[in-house]
C-alpha angles and dihedrals in degrees: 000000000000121000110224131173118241109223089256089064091252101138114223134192113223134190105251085200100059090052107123103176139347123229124183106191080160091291112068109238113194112201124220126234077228083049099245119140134229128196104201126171095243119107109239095255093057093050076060109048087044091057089039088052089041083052102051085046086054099043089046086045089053092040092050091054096047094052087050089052092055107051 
């Protein structure tokens, strides 16, 4: 989950994993896996780095308790 700001300041918590495509025109639009579309604040580099970020989180989480698991 990233957390991304609507262009009305309301913060919002979206799913990184149910992000289809990315548009800047200049307003980044997110688009939805169920095909609905949100404007946020944050430039599109930063949507990425933020899922990329949210990604790297998940895969340390999985690696730690399988290692756990393992042991």
């Amino acid at each position: 989950m990233v957390t991304l700001t609507k262009l009305n300041g309301t913060s919002i918590v979206v799913n990184a994993e149910m992000i289809e495509t990315l548009e800047s025109t200049p307003d980044t639009i997110l688009t939805l896996t169920n095909g609905k579309k949100v404007l946020v604040k944050e430039e599109m580099d930063d949507v990425v780095k933020k899922v990329i970020d949210y990604k790297r989180r998940t895969l340390k989480d999985m690696i730690y308790f399988r290692e756990e698991a393992d042991s």
